[in-house]
C-alpha positions as CSV (number, residue, x, y, z in Angstrom):
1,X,30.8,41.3,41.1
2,X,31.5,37.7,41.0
3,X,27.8,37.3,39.7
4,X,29.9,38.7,36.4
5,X,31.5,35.6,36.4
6,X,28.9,33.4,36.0
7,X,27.2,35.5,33.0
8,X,27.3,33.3,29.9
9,X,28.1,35.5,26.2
10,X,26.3,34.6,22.9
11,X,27.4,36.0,19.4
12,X,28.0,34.4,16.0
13,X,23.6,34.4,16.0
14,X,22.6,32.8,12.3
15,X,19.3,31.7,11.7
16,X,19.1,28.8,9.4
17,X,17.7,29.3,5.6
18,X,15.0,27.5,6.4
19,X,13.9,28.8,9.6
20,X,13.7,25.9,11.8
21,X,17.2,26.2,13.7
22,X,19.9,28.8,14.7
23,X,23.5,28.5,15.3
24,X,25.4,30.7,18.0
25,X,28.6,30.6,20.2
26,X,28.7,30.6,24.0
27,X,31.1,31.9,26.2
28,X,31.6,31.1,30.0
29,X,34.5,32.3,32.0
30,X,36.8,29.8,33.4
31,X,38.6,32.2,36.0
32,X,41.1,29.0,37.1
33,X,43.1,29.2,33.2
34,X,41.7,33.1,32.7
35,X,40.3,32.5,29.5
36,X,36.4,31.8,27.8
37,X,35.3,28.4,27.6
38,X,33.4,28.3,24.0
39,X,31.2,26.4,22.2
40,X,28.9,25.9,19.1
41,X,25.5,25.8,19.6
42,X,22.7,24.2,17.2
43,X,19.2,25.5,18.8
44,X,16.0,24.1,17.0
45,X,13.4,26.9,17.0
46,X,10.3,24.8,17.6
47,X,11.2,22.2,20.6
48,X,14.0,24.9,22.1
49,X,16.4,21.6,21.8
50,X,20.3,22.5,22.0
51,X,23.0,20.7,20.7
52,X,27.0,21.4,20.6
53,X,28.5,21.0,17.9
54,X,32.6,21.1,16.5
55,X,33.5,20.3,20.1
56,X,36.9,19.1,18.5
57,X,37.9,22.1,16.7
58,X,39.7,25.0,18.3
59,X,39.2,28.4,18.2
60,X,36.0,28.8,16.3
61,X,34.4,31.5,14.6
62,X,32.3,33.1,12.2
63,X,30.0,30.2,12.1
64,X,27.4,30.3,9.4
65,X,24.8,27.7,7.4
66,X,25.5,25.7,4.3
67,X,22.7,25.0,2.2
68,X,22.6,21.5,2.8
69,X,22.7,21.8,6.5
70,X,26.6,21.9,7.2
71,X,27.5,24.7,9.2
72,X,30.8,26.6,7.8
73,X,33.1,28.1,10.0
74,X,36.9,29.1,10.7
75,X,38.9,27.5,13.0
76,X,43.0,26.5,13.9
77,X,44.6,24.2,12.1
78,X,48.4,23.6,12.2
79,X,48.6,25.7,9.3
80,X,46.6,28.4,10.6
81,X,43.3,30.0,10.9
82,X,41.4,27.9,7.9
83,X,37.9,27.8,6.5
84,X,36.3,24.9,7.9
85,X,32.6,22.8,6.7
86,X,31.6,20.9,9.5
87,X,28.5,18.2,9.1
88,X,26.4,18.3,11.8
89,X,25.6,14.5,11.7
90,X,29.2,12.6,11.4
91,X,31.0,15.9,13.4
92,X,34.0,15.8,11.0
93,X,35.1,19.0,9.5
94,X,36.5,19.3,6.0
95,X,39.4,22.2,5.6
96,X,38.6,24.2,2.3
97,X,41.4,26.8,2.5
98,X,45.4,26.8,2.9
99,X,46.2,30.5,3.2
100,X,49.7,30.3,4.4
101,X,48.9,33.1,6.4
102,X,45.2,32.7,7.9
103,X,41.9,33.5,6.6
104,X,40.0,36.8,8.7
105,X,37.0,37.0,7.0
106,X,34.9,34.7,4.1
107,X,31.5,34.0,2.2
108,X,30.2,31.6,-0.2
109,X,28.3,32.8,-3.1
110,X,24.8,31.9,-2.5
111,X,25.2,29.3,-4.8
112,X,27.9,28.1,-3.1
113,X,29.7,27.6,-6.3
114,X,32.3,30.2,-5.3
115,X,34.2,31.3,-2.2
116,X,35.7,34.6,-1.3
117,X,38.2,35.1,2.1
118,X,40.5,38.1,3.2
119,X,43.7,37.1,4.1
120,X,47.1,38.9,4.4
121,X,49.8,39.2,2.2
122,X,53.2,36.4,2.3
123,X,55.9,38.6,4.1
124,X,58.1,39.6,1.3
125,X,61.5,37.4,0.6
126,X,63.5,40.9,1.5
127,X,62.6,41.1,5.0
128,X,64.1,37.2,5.8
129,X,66.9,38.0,3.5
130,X,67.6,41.0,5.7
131,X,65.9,40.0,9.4
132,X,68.2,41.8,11.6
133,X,67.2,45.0,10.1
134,X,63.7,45.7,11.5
135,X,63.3,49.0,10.5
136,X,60.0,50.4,8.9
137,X,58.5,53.3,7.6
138,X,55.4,54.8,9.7
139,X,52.3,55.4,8.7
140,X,48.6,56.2,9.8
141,X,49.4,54.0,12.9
142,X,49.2,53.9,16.6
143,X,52.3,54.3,18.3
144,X,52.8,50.4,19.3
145,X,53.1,49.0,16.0
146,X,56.1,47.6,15.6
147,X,56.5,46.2,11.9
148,X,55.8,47.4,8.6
149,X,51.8,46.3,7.8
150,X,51.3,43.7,5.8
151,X,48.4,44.5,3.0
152,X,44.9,42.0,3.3
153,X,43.8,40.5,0.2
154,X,40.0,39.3,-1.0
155,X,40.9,36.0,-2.6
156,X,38.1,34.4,-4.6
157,X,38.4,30.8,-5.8
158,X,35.5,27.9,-6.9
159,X,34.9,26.5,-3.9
160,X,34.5,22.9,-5.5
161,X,38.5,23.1,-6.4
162,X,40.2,24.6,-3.8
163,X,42.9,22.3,-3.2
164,X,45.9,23.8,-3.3
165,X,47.5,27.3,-1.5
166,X,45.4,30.2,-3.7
167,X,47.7,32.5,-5.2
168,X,48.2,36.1,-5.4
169,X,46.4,35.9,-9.0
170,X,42.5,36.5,-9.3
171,X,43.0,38.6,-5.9
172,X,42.4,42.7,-4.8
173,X,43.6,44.3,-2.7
174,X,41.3,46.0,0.2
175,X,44.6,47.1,2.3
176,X,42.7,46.6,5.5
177,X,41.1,43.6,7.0
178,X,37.9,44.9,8.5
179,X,36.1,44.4,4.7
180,X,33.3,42.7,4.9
181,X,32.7,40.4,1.6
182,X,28.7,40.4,0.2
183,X,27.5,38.3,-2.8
184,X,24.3,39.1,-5.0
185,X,21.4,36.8,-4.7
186,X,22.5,35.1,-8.2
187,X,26.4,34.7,-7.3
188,X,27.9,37.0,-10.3
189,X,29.2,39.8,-7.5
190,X,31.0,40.3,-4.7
191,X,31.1,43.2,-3.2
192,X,33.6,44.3,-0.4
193,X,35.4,47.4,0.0
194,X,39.2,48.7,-0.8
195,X,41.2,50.8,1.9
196,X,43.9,53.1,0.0
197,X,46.9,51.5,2.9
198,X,47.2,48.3,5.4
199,X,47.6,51.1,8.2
200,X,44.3,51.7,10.7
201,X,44.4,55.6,10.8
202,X,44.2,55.7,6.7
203,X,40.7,53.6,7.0
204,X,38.6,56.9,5.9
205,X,40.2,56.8,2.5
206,X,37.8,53.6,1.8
207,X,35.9,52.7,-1.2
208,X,33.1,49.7,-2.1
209,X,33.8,47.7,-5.4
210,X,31.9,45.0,-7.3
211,X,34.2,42.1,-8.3
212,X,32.8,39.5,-11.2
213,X,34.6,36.1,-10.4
214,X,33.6,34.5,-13.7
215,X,35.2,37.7,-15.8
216,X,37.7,38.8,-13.3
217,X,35.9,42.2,-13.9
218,X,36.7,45.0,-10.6
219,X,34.5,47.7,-11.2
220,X,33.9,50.4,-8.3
221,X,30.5,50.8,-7.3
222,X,30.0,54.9,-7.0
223,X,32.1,58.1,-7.5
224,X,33.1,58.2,-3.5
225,X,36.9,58.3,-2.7
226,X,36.5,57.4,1.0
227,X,34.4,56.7,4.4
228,X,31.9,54.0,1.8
229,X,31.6,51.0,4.0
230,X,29.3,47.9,4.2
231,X,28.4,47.4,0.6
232,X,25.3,45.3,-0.2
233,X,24.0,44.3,-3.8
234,X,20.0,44.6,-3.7
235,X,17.8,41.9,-5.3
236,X,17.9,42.0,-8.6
237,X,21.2,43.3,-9.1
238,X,20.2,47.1,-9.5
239,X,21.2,49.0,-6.2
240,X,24.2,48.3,-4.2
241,X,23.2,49.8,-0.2
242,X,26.0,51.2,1.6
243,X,26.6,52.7,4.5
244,X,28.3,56.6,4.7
245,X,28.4,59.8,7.0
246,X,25.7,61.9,5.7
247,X,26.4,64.4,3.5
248,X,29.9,63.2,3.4
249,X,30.8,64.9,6.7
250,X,32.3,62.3,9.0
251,X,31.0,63.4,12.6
252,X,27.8,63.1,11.1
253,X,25.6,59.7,11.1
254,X,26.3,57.1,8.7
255,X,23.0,56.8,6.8
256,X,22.5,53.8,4.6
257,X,22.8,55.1,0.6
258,X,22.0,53.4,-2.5
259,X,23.3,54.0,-5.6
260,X,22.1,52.8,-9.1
261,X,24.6,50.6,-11.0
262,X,23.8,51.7,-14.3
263,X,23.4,55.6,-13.5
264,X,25.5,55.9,-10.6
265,X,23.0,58.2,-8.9
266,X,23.1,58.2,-5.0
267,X,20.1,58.4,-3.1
268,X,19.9,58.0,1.3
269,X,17.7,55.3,2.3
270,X,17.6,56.7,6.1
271,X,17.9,60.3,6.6
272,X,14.1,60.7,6.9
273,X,14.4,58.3,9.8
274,X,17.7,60.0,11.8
275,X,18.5,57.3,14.0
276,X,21.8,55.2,13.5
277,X,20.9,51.8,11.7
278,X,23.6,48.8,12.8
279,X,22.7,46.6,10.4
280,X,20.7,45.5,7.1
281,X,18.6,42.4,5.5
282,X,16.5,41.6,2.5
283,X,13.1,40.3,2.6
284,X,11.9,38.2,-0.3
285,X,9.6,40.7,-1.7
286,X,13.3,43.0,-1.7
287,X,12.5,45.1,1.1
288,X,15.2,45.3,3.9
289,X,15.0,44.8,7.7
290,X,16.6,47.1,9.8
291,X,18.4,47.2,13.3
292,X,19.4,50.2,14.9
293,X,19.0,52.7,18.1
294,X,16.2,54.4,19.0
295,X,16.4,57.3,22.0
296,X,17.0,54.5,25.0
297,X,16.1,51.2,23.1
298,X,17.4,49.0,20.5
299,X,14.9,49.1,17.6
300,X,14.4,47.1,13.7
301,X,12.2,48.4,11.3
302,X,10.9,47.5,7.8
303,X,10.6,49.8,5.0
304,X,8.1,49.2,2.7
305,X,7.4,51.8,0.0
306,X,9.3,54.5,1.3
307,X,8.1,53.8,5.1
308,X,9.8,52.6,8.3
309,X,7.7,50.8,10.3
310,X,8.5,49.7,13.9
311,X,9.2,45.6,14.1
312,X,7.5,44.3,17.7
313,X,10.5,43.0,19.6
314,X,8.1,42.9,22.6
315,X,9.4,43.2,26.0
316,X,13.3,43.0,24.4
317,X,15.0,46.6,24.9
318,X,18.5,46.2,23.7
319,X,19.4,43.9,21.1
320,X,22.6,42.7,20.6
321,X,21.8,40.7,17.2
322,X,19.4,39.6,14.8
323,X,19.4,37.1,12.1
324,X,16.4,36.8,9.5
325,X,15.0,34.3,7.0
326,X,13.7,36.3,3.9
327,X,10.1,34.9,5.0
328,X,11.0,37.7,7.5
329,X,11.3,34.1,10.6
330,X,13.9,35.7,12.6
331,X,16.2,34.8,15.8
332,X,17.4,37.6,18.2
333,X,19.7,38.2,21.0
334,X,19.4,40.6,23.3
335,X,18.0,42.2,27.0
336,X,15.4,42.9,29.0
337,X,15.0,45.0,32.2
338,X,15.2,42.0,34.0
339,X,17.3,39.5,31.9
340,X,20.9,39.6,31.2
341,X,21.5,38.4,26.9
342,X,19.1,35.3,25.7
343,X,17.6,34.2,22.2
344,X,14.5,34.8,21.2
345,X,12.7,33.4,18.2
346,X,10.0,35.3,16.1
347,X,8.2,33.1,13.5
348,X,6.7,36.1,11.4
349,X,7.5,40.0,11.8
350,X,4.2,40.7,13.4
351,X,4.7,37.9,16.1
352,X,5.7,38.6,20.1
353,X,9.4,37.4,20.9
354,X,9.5,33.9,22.2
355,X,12.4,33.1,25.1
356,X,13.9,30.3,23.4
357,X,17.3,30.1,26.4
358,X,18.0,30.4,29.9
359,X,21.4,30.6,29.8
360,X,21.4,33.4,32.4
361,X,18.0,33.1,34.4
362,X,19.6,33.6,37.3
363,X,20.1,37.5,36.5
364,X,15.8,37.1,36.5
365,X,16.1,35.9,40.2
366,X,18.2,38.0,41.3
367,X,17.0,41.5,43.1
368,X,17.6,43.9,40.7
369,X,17.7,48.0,40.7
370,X,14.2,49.2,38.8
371,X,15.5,51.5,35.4
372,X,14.1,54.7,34.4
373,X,14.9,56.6,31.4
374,X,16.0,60.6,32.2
375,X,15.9,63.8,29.6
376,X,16.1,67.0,30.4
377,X,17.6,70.6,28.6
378,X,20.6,71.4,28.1
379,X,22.6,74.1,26.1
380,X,22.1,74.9,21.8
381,X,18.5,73.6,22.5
382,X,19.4,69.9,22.7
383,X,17.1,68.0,25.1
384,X,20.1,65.1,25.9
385,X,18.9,61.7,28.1
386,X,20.5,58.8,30.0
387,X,19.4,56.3,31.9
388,X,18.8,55.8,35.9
389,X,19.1,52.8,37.4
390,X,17.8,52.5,41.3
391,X,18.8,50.4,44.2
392,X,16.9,47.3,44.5
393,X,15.3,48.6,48.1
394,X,15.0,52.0,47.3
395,X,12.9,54.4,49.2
396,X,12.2,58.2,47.8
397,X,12.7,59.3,51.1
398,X,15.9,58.5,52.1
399,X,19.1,60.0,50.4
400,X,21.0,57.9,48.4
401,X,24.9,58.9,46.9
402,X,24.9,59.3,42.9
403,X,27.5,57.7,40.9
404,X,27.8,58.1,37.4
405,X,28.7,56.0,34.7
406,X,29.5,57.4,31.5
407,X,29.5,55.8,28.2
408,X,32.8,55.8,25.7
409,X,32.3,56.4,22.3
410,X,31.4,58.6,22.2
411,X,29.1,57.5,18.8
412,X,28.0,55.2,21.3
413,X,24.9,55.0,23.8
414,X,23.4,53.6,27.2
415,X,20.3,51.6,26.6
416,X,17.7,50.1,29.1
417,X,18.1,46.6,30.3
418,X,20.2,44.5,32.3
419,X,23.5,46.0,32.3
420,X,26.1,44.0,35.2
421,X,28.4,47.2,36.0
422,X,25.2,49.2,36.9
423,X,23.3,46.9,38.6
424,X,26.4,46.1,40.7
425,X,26.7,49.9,41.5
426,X,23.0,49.9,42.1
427,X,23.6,46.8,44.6
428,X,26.0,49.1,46.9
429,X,23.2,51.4,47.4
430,X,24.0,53.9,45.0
431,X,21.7,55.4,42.4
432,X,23.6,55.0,38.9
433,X,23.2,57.6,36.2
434,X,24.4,56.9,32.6
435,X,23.9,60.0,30.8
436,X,23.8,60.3,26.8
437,X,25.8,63.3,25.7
438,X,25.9,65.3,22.7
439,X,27.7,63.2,20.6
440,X,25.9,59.7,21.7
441,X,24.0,58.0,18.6
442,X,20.7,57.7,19.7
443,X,18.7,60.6,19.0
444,X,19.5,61.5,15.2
445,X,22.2,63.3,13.5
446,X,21.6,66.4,14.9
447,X,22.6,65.4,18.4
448,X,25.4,63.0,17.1
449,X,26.9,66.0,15.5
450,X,27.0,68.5,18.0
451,X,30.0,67.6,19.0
452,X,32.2,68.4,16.2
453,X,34.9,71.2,17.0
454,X,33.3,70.5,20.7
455,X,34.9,67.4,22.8
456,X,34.8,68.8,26.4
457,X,32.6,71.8,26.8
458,X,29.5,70.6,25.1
459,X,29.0,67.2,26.2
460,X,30.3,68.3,29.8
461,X,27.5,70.6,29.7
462,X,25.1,68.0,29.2
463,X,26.2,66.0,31.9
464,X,26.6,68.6,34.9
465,X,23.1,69.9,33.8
466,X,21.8,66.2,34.2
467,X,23.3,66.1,37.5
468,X,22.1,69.2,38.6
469,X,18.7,68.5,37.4
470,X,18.7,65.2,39.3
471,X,20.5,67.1,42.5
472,X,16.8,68.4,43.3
473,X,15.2,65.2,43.9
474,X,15.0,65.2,47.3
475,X,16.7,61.4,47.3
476,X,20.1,62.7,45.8
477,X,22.4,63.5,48.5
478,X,24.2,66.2,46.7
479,X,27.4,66.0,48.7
480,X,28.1,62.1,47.6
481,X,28.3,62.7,44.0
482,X,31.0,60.4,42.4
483,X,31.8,60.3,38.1
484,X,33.1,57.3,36.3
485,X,34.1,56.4,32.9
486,X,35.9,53.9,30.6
487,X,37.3,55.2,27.3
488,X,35.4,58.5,25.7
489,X,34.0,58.3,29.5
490,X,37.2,58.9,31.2
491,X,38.2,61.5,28.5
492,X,34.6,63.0,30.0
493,X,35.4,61.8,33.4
494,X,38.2,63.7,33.5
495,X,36.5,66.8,32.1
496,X,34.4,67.2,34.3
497,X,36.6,66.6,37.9
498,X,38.7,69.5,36.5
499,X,36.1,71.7,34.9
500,X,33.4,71.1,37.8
501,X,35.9,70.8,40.8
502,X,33.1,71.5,43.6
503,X,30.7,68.5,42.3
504,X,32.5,65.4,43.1
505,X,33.4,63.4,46.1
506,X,35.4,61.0,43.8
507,X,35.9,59.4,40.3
508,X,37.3,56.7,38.2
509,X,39.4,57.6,35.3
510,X,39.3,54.2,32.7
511,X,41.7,54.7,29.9
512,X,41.3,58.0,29.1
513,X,42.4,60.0,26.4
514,X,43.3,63.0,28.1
515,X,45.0,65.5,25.1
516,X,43.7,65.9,22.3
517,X,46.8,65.7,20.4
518,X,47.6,62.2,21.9
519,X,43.8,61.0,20.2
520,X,44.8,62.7,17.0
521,X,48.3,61.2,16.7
522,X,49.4,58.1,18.5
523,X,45.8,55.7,18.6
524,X,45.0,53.5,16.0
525,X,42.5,55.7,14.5
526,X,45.3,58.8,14.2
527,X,44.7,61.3,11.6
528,X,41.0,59.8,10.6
529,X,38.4,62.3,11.1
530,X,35.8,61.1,13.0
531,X,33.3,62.8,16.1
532,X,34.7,65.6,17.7
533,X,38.0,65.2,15.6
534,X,37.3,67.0,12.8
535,X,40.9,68.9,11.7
536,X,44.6,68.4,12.6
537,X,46.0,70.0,15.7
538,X,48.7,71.0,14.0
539,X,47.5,72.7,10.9
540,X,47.9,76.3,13.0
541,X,48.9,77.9,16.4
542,X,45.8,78.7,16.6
543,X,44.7,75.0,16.4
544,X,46.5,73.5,18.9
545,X,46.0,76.1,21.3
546,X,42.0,75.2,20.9
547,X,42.9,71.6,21.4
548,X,44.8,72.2,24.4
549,X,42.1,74.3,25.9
550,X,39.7,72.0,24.8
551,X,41.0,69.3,26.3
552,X,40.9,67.7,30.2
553,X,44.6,68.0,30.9
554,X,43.7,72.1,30.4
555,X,42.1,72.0,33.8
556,X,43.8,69.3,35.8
557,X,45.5,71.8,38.1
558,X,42.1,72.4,39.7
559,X,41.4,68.8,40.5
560,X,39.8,68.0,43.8
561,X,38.4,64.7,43.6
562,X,40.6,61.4,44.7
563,X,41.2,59.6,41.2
564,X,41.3,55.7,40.6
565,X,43.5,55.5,37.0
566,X,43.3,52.2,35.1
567,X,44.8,51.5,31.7
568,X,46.4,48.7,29.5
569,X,49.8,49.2,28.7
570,X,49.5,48.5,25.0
571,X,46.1,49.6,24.4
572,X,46.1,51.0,20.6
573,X,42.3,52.8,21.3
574,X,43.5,54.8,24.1
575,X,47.4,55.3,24.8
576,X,48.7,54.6,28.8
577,X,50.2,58.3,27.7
578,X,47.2,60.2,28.9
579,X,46.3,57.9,32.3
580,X,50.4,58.6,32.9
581,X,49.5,62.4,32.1
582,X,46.4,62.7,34.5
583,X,48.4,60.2,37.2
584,X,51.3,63.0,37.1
585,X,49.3,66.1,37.6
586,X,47.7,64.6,40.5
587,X,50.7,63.4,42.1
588,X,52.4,66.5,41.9
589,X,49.1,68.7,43.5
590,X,49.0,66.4,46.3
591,X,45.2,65.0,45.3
592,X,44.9,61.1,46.6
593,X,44.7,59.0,43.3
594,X,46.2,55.5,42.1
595,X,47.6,54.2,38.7
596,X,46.3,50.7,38.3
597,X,48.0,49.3,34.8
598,X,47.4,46.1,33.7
599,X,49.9,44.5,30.7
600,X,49.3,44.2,27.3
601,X,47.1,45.4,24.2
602,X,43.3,45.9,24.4
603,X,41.3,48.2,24.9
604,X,39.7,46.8,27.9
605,X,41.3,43.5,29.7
606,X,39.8,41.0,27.4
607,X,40.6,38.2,29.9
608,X,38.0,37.8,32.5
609,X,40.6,37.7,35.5
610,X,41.8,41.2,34.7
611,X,38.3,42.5,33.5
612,X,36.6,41.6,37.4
613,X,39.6,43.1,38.9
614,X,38.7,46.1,36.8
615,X,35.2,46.0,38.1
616,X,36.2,45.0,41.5
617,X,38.4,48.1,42.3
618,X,36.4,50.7,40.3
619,X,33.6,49.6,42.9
620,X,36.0,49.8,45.7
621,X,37.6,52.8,44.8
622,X,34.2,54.2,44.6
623,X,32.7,52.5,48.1
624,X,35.8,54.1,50.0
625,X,34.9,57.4,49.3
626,X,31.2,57.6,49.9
627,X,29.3,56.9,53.0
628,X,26.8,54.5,52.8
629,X,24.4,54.3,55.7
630,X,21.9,52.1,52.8
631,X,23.7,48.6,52.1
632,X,21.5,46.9,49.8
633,X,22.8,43.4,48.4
634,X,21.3,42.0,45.0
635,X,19.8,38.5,45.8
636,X,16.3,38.0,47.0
């Protein structure tokens, strides 16, 4: 694994109005201070020619262009997290903003005569008056918050005056901070969206709103009372797109809608196409570009005139993002079988991807396991798939251990291309499965859905019958069969060692949500329902008894399989209650197993010291256990 640490991240992708450059961050690991090493990036389209910019600002993000050239961003100052204009030329930075307490999130109007930032609320004069009483009232929260939430405001201000600390005056309130803020094409709007509290779990109760900075007018944009999301005002001012769960039911895909300002009729823009759609862009004739999922690929589409046509992203499988002109030039990160994350530059929509970076070629030379994508039946008539990834010297007739990786989620999905975990697996001489259960959001609503009122059974079914059906190919030594998971993928992990007892030789239990009733009242998300949480626990005896039942901890008596645990202590996703839970019941049956926990909040380690040892002792746990007569390293 330490080719992980030499694997170089890109986000923050924005594709200049004018189509000749793009801006994006980097991200190496610097193991010695166990941090990421960042920096802006200016990449001209036509010569491939890179040059780092802001190098003496800290803590960048959300970098985006200015008309004129100047790239806006946010970045530390001594008074906090501030929105920043950097010229590209001189390298100075001008701070626009004094929020006392930070600025999240921000946009300039087109026009760039007005700008709008999220940014929480002063701590009231009552809690200094009174600090040594720290009580607070709970909410929708996870069960390591520790203060009372303070509410996030949109503040919107002229951008040519801001000079002085905004007031609370001229401001909404959206309650969370995950609103994202979206102008019209002519400046008048903004519109973001409003969360009825500051607490995470309450996020459902969430509803889009226009907001006239010249009137002060707030007007909401439809008749919805929660789950609207990801407002964005059409050309010409008619239509505001949004995203929400189709037919208001929340385990079900969130379509794009539109609804008509002046009637306030809703129509959805996507159910015809079923697949879950990431993200949105206008074209200059008014038609949007979409990026979404499609079976095991990262797709974009254009709709024209009611149809979706397929945008050529060549030999690109999995994109991670895209950024367009509305001459339809566009920039894109993302993989290919053979390439870990690079940019890639397409001048029109009908144009082949060009490689633009090469900030990872040596993933390209190294010997990598061949990918294959894998369907077959399972139960209720679904037809689930997953992906297979092979050692790089693999030869059908020899038998090879199977090790399965299972996504979280679970409204998630594994794609082809470069993926380091698998490969890594792959390396060991292990063929790597990554199934897509019921529940995963790439084939279309009806998939996605299945597993409402079903967490366990349904999508365990999916994945024993995918492991059964690969169990008679004469390669799969049937009696080396390991299961793996982070997140969702423990909570299925952990399913299936207890529910399927005989299969596995071992597994790897990441942060796993192992009772229902922990998911549904101590995370972040709480009481919101979402996937396979679709009612409370609680509401009857009935009820809890089907969560129990329905949950891994149900059958964790019957556990065979030695069990690597690994959890953050803090993590707000997944509490450490249900890795302490499975940890217990293992201990006291006498089944081998360790508890690794590393300290502190996050879902995953988000330091890359922490995240390789992660890596590093899933694969050992896992290496072990099995016995590997085929030792196949990665490099050529």
């Amino acid at each position: 694994m330490e080719h992980l640490n030499r694997l170089v991240n890109l986000s923050d992708l924005k594709i200049s109005p004018d189509g000749s450059k793009a801006l994006f961050m980097t991200a190496r690991r610097n193991m010695n201070q166990n941090n990421f090493d960042r920096a802006l990036v200016v990449l001209h389209l036509t010569t491939k020619e890179q040059q780092v910019v802001g190098s003496a600002l800290k803590d960048i993000s959300a970098p985006t262009w200015m008309n004129n050239g100047d790239i806006a961003l946010i970045a530390a100052t001594n008074e906090g997290r501030q929105v920043q204009v950097l010229n590209v030329s001189s390298g100075i930075a001008k701070v626009i903003t004094q929020s006392t307490t930070g600025v999240m999130r921000y946009a300039f109007s087109p026009d760039e005569k007005w700008l709008a930032f999220l940014a929480k609320e002063d701590k009231p004069a009552s809690v200094e008056k009174n600090k040594f009483n720290d009580a607070f009232e709970v909410g929708d929260n996870d069960m390591f918050f520790n203060n009372a939430p303070l509410p996030t405001h949109v503040y919107v201000v002229e951008a040519g005056s801001i000079t002085q600390r905004v007031n609370k005056e001229g401001s909404a309130s959206t309650g969370l901070n995950t609103s994202t803020l979206n102008w019209s094409g002519d400046s008048r709007m903004l519109a973001f969206t409003q969360y009825a509290t500051p607490h995470s779990g309450s996020s459902d109760f969430s509803k889009n709103f226009l907001y006239y900075p010249a009137t002060k007018e707030l007007k909401p944009t439809s008749s919805n009372n929660e789950n609207e999301s990801t407002p964005l005002i059409s050309p010409g001012n008619q239509h505001v797109w949004f995203t929400y769960p189709r037919k208001g039911v929340a385990a079900n895909i969130a379509d794009w809608h539109r609804v008509e300002l002046k009637s306030g009729v809703i129509t959805n823009m996507t159910e015809s196409l079923d697949r879950q759609i990431n993200d949105l862009a206008w074209l200059e004739d008014g038609s949007p570009l979409l990026s979404g999922i499609d079976n095991n690929n990262s797709a974009l589409w254009h709709l024209q005139q009611g149809k979706f046509n397929k945008v050529n992203i060549g030999p690109v499988v999995r994109v991670v993002e895209v950024s367009a002109t509305k001459k339809g030039t566009m920039v894109l990160s993302g993989m290919t079988a053979d390439r870990a994350i690079e940019i890639y530059y397409k001048p029109t929509l009908a144009s082949d991807p060009v490689l633009l970076t090469g900030f990872n070629t040596f993933v390209h030379d190294m010997k990598l396991g061949r990918q294959e994508m894998f369907s077959w039946p399972s139960k209720d008539g679904l037809q689930p798939n997953g992906v297979i990834t092979y050692p790089p010297d693999f030869f059908p007739e020899k038998k090879y251990p199977l090790v399965l990786y299972i996504h979280g989620g679970p409204t998630a999905s594994s794609l082809l291309g470069f993926n380091a975990l698998p490969q890594a697996l792959a390396a060991k001489g292990w063929i790597v499965f990554e199934p897509n259960y019921r529940g995963s959001n790439n084939l279309g609503n009806e998939f996605q859905s299945a597993i409402a009122h079903d967490p366990s059974e349904g999508p365990g079914h999916d994945v024993i019958t995918g492991v059964n059906a690969l169990k008679l190919r004469a390669y799969v030594d049937n009696s080396q069969v390991v299961v793996s998971g982070w997140s969702y993928g423990g909570w299925m992990s952990s399913w299936l060692i207890g529910r399927y007892p005989e299969v596995w030789k071992a597994a790897v239990v990441g942060a796993a949500p192992v009772d229902f009733t922990d998911m549904y009242s101590l995370n972040d998300l709480n009481r919101m329902k979402r996937h396979a949480i679709v009612e409370s626990p609680y509401a009857s005896e009935s009820n809890l008894e089907w969560a129990y039942k329905n949950s891994p901890i149900w059958h964790f008596s019957k556990i065979k399989a030695p069990t690597l645990i690994m959890s953050k202590t803090a993590d707000a996703r997944v509490t450490v209650t249900g890795s302490y839970k499975l940890f217990g019941a293992l201990r006291d049956n006498g089944i081998e197993t360790q508890f690794i926990a590393y300290p502190g909040p996050d879902h995953f380690p988000a330091d890359p010291v922490r995240a390789l040892d992660v890596y590093q002792k899933w694969i050992g746990w896992i290496e072990a256990h099995l016995k590997v007569e085929n030792r196949i390293g990665m490099e050529k």
